[in-house]
C-alpha positions as CSV (number, residue, x, y, z in Angstrom):
1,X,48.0,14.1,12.3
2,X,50.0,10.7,12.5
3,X,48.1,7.7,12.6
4,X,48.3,5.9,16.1
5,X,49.5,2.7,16.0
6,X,48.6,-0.5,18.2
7,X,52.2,-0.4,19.3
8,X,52.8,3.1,20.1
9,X,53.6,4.1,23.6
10,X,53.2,7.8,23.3
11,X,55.8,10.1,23.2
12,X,57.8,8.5,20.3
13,X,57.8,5.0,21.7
14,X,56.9,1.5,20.1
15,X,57.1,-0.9,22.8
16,X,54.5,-3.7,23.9
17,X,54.0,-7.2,22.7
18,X,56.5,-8.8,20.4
19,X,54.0,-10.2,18.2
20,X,51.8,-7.1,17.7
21,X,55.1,-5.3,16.9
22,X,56.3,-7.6,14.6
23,X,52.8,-7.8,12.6
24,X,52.5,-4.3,12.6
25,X,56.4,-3.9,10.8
26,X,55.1,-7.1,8.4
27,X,51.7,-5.3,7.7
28,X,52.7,-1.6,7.4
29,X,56.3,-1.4,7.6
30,X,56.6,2.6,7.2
31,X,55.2,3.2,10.1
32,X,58.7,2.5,11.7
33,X,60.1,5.5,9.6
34,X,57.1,7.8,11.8
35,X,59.3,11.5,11.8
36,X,57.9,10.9,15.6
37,X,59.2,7.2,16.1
38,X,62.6,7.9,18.7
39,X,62.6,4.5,20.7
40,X,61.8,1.0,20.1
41,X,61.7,-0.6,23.6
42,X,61.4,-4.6,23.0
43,X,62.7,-5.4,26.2
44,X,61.5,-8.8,28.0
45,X,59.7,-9.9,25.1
46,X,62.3,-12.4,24.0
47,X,63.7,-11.1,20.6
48,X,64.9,-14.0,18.6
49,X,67.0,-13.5,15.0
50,X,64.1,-13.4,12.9
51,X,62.5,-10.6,14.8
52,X,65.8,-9.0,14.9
53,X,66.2,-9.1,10.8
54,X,63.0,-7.6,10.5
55,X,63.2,-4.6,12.8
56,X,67.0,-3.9,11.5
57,X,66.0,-4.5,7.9
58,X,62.6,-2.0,8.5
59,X,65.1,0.6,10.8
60,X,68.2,0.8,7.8
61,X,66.5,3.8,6.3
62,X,65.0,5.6,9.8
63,X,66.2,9.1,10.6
64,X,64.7,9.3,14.0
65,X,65.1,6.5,16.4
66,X,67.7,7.3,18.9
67,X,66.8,4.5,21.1
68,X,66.7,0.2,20.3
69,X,66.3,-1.7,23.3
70,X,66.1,-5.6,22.4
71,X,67.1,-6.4,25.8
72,X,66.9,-9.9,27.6
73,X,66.3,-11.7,24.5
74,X,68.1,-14.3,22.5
75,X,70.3,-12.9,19.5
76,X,72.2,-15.1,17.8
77,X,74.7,-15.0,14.7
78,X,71.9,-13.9,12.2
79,X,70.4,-11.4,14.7
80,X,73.6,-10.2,15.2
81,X,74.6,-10.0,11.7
82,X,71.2,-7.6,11.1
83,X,72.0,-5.4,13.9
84,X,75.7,-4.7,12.8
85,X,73.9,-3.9,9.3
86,X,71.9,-1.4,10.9
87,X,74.6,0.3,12.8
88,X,76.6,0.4,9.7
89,X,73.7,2.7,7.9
90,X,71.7,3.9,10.5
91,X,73.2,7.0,11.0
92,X,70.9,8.1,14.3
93,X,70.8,5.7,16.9
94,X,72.5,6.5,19.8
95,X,71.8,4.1,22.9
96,X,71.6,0.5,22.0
97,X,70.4,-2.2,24.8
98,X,71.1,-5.5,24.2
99,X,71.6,-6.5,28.5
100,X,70.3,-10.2,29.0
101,X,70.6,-11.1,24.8
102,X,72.1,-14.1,25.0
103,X,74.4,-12.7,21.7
104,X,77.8,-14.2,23.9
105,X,80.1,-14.3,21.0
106,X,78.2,-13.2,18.4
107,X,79.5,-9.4,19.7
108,X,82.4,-10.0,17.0
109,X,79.5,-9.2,14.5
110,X,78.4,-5.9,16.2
111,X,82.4,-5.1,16.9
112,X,83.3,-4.5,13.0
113,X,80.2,-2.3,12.8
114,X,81.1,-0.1,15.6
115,X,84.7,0.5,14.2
116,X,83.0,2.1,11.6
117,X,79.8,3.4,12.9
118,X,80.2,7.2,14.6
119,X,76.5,8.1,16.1
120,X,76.1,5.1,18.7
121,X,77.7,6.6,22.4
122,X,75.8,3.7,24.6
123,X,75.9,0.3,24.3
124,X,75.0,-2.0,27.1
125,X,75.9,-5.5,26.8
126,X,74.8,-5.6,31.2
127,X,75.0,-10.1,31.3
128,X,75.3,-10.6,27.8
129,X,77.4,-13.5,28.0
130,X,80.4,-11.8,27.0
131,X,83.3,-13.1,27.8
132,X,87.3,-12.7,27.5
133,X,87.6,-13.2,23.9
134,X,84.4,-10.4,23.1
135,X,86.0,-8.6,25.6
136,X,89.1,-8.6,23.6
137,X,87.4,-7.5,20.3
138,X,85.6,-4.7,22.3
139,X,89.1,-3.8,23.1
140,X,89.9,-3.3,19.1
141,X,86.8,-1.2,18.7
142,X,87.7,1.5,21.2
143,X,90.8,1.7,20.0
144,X,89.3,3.3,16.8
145,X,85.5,4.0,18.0
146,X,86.1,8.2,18.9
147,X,81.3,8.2,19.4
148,X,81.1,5.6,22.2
149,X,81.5,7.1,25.6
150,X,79.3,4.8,27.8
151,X,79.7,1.2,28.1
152,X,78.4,-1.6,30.3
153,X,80.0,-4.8,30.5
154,X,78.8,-5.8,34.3
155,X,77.9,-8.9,35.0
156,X,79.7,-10.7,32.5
157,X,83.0,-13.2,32.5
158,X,85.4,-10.7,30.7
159,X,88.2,-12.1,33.0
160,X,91.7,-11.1,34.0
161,X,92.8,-10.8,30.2
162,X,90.0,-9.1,28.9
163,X,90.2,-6.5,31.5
164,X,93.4,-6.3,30.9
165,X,92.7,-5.3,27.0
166,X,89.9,-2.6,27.3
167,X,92.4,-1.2,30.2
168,X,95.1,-0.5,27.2
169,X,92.7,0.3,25.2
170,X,91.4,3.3,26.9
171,X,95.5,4.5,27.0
172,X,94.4,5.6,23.6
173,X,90.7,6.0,23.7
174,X,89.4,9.4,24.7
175,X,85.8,9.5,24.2
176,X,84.5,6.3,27.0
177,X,83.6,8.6,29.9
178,X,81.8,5.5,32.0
179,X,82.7,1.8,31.7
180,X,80.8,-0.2,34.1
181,X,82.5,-3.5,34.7
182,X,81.1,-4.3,37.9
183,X,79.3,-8.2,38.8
184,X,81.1,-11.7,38.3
């Protein structure tokens, strides 16, 4: 029987306290590779880069987590850097949250990854700080990304030009079945 963990929500979920997560990954960091692990739902606790290294570096090697929600948090370049190394060897996430991160530019990080990753088919960047430039970038990546077929870019300044980018971009794109660009 698996051991039940401070942090475990039942049903294949770690969520709760960022602190009691994080010194549950520092103590005992198999327990992230659980065969029943399937979500990670950090949301509203605030994730900052250090937090993010650890749970990218402790989730490289999982083969069960479909789900990383590290929404409404505050990624920056290093957090970003980790989570485009996971999605570069992770091979069985599919949904990635990061609505509310703060991570703004920083998107250029996760961007290379996803031209190259193939499992992820929602990301949701919902007031991310994303604007025409990232919007650009995300542009490039579903020009070569065939996995991805749900994005959500609302509530962000992607502006004239970036909308005008991911609009050409879907001329040759044929796996985004729902792009939510609505707010701002």
């Amino acid at each position: 029987h698996m051991e039940a963990y401070p942090v475990d929500c039942g049903q294949g979920r770690i969520c709760g306290d960022k602190e009691e997560v994080l010194e549950e990954i520092r103590k005992n960091n198999h327990f992230l590779l659980a065969s029943t692990v399937t979500e990670i739902d950090l949301s509203y606790e605030n994730i900052e880069d250090e937090a993010t290294a650890l749970i990218c570096e402790a989730l490289k090697t999982n083969k069960t987590l479909t789900t990383l929600n590290i929404s409404v948090s505050n990624i920056g370049k290093r957090g970003a850097f980790f989570i485009g190394e996971l999605l570069k060897t992770n091979n069985t996430i599919t949904t990635l949250d990061l609505d509310s991160s703060n991570i703004g530019d920083h998107v250029s990080i996760i961007c290379e990854a996803l031209k190259v990753n193939d499992t992820l088919t929602t990301l949701s960047l919902n007031g991310a700080d994303i604007g025409e430039e990232s919007a650009r970038l995300i542009s490039e990546v579903l020009k070569v990304n065939n996995t991805l077929n749900t994005i959500n870019l609302n509530y962000n300044e992607i502006g004239e030009n970036g909308a005008k980018n991911i609009s050409e971009a879907l001329k040759v794109n044929k796996s985004i079945t729902t792009l939510d660009l609505s707010g701002k």
